[in-house]
Structures are given as C-alpha cells and as structure tokens.
N, C-alpha and C positions, 0 to 999 in steps of 0.2 A: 262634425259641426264646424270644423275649424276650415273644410271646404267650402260649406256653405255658405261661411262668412267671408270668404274670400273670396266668392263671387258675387256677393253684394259691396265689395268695394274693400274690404276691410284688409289690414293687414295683420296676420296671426301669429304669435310666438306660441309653441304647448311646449312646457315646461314637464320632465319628467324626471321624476327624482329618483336617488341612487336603486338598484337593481330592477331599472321599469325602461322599456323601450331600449333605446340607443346610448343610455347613459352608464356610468361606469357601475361594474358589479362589486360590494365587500360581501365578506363572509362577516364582517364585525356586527355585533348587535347595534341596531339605531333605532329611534323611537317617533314618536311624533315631533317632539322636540326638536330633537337631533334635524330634521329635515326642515324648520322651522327656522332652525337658526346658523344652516349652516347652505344649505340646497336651496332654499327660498332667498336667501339673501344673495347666494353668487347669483344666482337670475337677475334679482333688482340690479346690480350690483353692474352686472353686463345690459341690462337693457339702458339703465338712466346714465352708465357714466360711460359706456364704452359704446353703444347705439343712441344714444345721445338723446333721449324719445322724451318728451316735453309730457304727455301722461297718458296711461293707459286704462282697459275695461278689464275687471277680471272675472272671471268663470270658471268655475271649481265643480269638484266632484264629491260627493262626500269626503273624506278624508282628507281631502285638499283644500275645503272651503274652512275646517278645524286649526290646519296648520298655516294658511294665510292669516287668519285673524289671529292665531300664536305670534304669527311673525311681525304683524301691526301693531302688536302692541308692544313689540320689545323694538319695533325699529319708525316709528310715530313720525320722522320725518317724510315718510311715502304717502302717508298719507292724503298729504295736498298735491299728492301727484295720479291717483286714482279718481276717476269719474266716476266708475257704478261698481258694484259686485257682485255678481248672479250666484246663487250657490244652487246645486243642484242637488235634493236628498240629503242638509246638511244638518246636522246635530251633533252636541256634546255631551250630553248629560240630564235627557229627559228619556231616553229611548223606555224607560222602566217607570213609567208614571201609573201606570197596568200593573199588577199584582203577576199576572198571567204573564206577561213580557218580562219583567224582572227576573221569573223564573228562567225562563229561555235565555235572556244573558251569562247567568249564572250557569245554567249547563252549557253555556259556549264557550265560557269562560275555561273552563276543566276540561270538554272536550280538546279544545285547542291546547290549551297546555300537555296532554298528552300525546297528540297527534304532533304536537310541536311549530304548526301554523293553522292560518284561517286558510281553505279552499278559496282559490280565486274567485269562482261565481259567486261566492257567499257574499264579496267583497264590492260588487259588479266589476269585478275586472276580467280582460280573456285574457291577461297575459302571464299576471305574477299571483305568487298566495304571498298573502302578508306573514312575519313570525309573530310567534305568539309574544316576543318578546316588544313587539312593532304595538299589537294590538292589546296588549294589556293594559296601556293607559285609557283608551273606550271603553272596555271593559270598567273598569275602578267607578272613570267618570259616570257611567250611568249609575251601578250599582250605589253609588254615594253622593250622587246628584249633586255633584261638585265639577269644577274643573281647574284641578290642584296640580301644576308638576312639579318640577325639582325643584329640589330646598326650599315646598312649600308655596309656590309660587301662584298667587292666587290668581287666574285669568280672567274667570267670571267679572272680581271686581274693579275689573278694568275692561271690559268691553263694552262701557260708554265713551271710550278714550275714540273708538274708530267711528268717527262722523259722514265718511263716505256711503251714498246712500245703497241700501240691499236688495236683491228682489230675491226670496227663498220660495225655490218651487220644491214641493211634494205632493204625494200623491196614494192614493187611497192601498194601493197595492204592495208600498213599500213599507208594512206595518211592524217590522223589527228595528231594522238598522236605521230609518230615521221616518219615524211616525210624524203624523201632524203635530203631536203634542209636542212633541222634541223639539221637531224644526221651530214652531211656534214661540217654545220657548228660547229658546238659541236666540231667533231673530227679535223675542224682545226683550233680550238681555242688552244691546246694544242702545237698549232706550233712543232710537231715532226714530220721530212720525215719517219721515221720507222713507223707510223700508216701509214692503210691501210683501207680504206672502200670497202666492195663489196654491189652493188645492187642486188638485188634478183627481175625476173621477168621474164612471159612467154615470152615477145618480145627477152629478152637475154637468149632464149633456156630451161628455167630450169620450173621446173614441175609445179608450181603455182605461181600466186600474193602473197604470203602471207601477211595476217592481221600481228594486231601487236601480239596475242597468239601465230598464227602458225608457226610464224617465228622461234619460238623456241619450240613449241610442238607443234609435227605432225609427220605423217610417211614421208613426204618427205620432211621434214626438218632434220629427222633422215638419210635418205638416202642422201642426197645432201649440209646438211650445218655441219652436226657433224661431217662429216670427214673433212670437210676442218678445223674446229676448234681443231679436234685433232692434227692437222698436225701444226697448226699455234702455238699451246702448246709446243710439241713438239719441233721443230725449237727453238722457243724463250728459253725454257728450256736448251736448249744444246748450247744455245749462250751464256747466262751469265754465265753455268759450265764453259768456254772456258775463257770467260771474267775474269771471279776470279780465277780461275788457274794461268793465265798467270801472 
C-alpha cells in the first residue's frame, strides 16, 4: 500500500517494530507496551525532531492500530500533529462479545501459551509469529473486555484524550481477531462523531469477505478499499491545512 501511495504523490515512512522486517532482532520478552512506549516513540521521535515533518497520516494494522493509540495516550503532545488515522482490522477488547468467540480466545490463549507463540498467518503477518508473551495482553483484553496494562493502567478510560479523526475498516470475513463488534466498539470508545467505520462484505455489494490479511493486502482491497483511504487522507489532510490557517 505504501507503493501505491507513493504513486499518488504521497510520501511513506513504514514503521517496523523490534524483530519484524529490517529492524533490530532481541531474544528479551516485549509486549504491546513495551513497543508503545519505546519503538513507537523513537519513530515520532525521528520523524518530528530529526525529519522535521510538520504532521502526518497514520495507517495501522491490527496490532499497530492498539499500540499507536497506547502510545497517544501517554505521549498527547502528537496529537496535534496527526491529520487522520485509518486502522485496519483494529480491536482491543471486544473480539469475545459472542459466547462462541470467547470460547475460541480462550483455547488460543493455552494453545499459544504451549506452542509458546501465535503462527504468523494467525496474525496476518508473512513474516514474524508473535510470542505468546507479546500476545497475552489481547488475550486478557478481550477475555475481560478491558484494556488494562501495567500498574493497572487504564486505556479504555482515556481514549477520548485522542481527538484525531479515525476511519476503522473491517470486514465480514475477519470474524475472530477483530469482528465488527470489536472494531465498533474500539472506535467508539474514542467518543469522536468525526470517526467513521465502514464494513466490508459481499452481502454490501463489494468483492469479498475479507479475512483479517486481506483487508489490507490483496488485489481487491487495492481496488475497493485504497482508494477510499486515499480519499479519507486526503480530506483530513486538507481540513487541518484550513484548520491552522485560519
């Protein structure tokens, strides 16, 4: 995607946090947190003080759209430096709103813990498996439809702190790792009427169920959801120019 957006003009930083891509590998255990407030931060950290970038768009993936809003809410000064933020497949703590889905957390929860990671695809990832040590905080959060981290740290009740406007896509096919109910719920914890969720699915006309991968890599997610995100960029982009002009 971050091709495609660079041939519509755009300029792309992807952000890839410790043992994922080209970035450095630990054996140490780290969690969502951990990459929230230490890997999320050296990014800002280099983009706004050392590329010197007046403000950006951001687009997440499941697990990245969780630890960005982690990371806005402990670092609230970026906030007026962000125009939009698309999450893709994002949820905290509704995936178990189903009785039947709950169940399936719960046995992923001990599976993994015995296998000692989550499988990549599980994850939509092709590259890395997350450790079970990584993913045990999604785990908790659904199962107790909180979202609680260290020393008690309530997130839920600070995700009306981040006023930057959202557009949460999901989709009919991605019904464990972040169902509509989830994302739904997710996106209106943040209590802004400027977010926007769309669903994605054959019954509403569009080309497939997508899982939680294809929702963001695939050819007909390139065809039918890029453009609506470059357009939702755009817009938001040209609202806060207007915004801080005036």
């Amino acid at each position: 995607m971050a091709v495609y957006l660079t041939e519509k003009g755009f300029t792309c930083w992807i952000m890839e946090w410790r043992n994922h891509g080209k970035s450095s590998k630990t054996k140490h255990d780290f969690n969502f947190e951990t990459i929230a407030k230490y890997d999320l931060k050296s990014t800002f950290e280099f983009l706004f003080e050392h590329q010197n970038l007046k403000s950006i768009d951001c687009l997440t993936h499941s697990g990245g759209g969780i630890i960005l809003t982690m990371f806005l809410i402990h670092n609230s000064k970026y906030n007026s430096k962000i125009n939009s933020i698309t999450l893709f497949g994002v949820q905290a703590f509704g995936a178990g709103e189903k009785l039947s889905n709950k169940a399936k957390i719960l046995m992923s929860k001990y599976l993994t813990l015995m296998l000692g990671k989550v499988p990549s695809k599980t994850v939509g990832s092709t590259e890395h498996s997350e450790s079970y040590y990584t993913m045990k905080q999604w785990f908790n959060w659904n199962l107790n439809k909180n979202f609680i981290g260290e020393n008690g740290f309530d997130y839920l009740k600070r995700m009306p702190k981040i006023k930057v406007p959202i557009l949460s896509i999901c989709a009919e096919g991605d019904s464990f790792i972040a169902p509509k109910e989830g994302c739904e719920k997710f996106l209106n914890a943040f209590g802004n009427e400027k977010n926007k969720l769309i669903f994605y699915s054959k019954e509403n006309g569009n080309l497939e169920n997508y899982n939680h991968s294809r929702i963001l890599k695939s050819t007909s997610s390139k065809k039918e959801i890029w453009p609506v995100v470059e357009n939702w960029i755009r817009n938001k982009s040209l609202e806060s120019t207007t915004v801080k002009r005036i």
